[in-house]
SENUDO-671040 format. One line per field, with one value per residue (C-alpha): chain; x, y, z. Coordinates in steps of 0.1 Angstrom, whole numbers. Example, Ala and Ser with C-alpha at 12.3 -4.5 7.8 and 13.67 -1.06 7.14 Angstrom:
! residues 2
unit	A, A
px	123, 137
py	-45, -11
pz	78, 71
END
This chain:
! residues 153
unit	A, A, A, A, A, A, A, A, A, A, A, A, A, A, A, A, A, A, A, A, A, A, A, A, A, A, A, A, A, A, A, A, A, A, A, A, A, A, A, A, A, A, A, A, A, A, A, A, A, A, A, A, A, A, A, A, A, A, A, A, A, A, A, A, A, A, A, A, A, A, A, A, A, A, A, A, A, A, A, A, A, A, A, A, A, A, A, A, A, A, A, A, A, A, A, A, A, A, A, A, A, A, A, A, A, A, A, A, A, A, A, A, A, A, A, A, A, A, A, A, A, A, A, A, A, A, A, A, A, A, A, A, A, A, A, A, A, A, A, A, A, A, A, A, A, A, A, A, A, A, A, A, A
px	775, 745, 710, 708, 741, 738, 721, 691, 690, 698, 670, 646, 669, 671, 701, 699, 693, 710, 737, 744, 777, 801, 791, 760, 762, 770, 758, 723, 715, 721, 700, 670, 673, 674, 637, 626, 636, 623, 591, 587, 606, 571, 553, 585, 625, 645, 672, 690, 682, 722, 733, 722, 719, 697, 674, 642, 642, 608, 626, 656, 633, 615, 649, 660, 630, 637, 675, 668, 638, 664, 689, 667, 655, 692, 708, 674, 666, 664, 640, 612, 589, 612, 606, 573, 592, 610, 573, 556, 591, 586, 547, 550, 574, 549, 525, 544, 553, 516, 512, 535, 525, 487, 496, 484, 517, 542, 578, 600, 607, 576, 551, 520, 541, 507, 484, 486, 487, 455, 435, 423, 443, 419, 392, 375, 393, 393, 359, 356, 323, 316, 278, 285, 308, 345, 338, 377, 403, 416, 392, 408, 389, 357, 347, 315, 290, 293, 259, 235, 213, 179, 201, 177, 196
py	2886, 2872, 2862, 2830, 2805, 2796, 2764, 2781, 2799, 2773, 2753, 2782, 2782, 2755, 2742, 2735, 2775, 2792, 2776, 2801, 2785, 2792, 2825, 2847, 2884, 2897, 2930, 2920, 2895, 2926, 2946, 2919, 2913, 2947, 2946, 2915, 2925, 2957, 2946, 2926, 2945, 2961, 2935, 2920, 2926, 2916, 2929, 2891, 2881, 2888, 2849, 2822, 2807, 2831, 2836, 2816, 2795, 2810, 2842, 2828, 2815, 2845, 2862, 2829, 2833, 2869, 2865, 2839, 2863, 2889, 2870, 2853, 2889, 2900, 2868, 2870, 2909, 2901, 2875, 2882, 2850, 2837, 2861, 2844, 2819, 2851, 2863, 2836, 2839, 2870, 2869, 2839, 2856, 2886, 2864, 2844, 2881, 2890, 2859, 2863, 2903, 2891, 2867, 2835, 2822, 2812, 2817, 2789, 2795, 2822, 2800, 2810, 2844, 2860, 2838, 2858, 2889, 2883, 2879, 2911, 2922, 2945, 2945, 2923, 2894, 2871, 2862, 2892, 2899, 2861, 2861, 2831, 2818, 2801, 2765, 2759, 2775, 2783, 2808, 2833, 2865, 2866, 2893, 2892, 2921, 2957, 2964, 2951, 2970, 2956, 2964, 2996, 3015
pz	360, 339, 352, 325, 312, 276, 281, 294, 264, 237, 250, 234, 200, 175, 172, 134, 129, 157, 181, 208, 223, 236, 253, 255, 244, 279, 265, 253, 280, 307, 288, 287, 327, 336, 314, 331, 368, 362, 357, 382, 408, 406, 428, 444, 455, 429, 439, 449, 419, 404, 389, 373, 413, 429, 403, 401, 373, 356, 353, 336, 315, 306, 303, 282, 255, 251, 247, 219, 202, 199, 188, 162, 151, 145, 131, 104, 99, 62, 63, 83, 77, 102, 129, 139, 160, 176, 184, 197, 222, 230, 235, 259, 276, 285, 295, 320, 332, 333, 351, 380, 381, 384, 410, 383, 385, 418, 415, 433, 471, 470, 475, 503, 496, 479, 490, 527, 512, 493, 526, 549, 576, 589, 615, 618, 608, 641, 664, 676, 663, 670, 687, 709, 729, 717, 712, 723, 736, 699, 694, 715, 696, 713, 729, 722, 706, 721, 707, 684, 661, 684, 717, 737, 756
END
């Protein structure tokens, strides 16, 4: 089954220069998802990610602009002034790539996913440490200093 249905990819192609229906090549658009997930399988399980359904729609997106690229690339070999458009495809594509990678970018359903990661779960990351007492009973962390660098034994 494909990650992307041809409507995800023909909004990417002009229709005056390259009309993609009925059918995707089943062939090339498994190739170009196996890239995409691969890639981001780095920083996340992609392994749900099997139809049009389950996939987030910024990756069918990214596999969308690359399907068309390719396809724009093959249909004009000859001709390569007209491979700029397949370019720019395939350079935005990287870039939204880059962007979910670096964490720039939130995929639907992930979001807050990162954001936690991105803060220390190591000691100390509560009140523990806190010099005073809890102002309320939220601040269930303090403990209070051990020792302080002035403390004479």
């Amino acid at each position: 089954m494909t990650n992307i249905v041809v409507q995800d990819a023909q909004a990417w192609a002009e229709h005056t220069k390259l009309e993609l229906l009925p059918d995707l090549d089943v062939v090339l658009e498994a190739q170009l998802s196996t890239q995409v997930l691969s890639e981001l399988a780095r920083d996340r399980d992609t392994s749900g990610w099997s139809s049009p359904a389950t996939t987030p729609q910024l990756v069918r997106s990214i596999i969308s602009m690359y399907y068309v690229a390719w396809v724009y690339r093959r249909t004009y070999a000859e001709d390569e002034s007209t491979n700029h458009y397949a370019s720019r495809l395939i350079g935005r594509a990287d870039k939204l790539i880059d962007g979910i990678l670096s964490g720039d970018l939130e995929l639907e359903g992930e979001l807050g996913v990162r954001a936690e990661l991105d803060r220390p779960v190591f000691y100390p990351n509560d009140l523990s440490t806190a010099q005073e007492e809890p102002m309320n009973d939220q601040d269930t962390g303090w403990g209070g200093p051990a020792f302080t660098m002035g403390t004479v034994w």
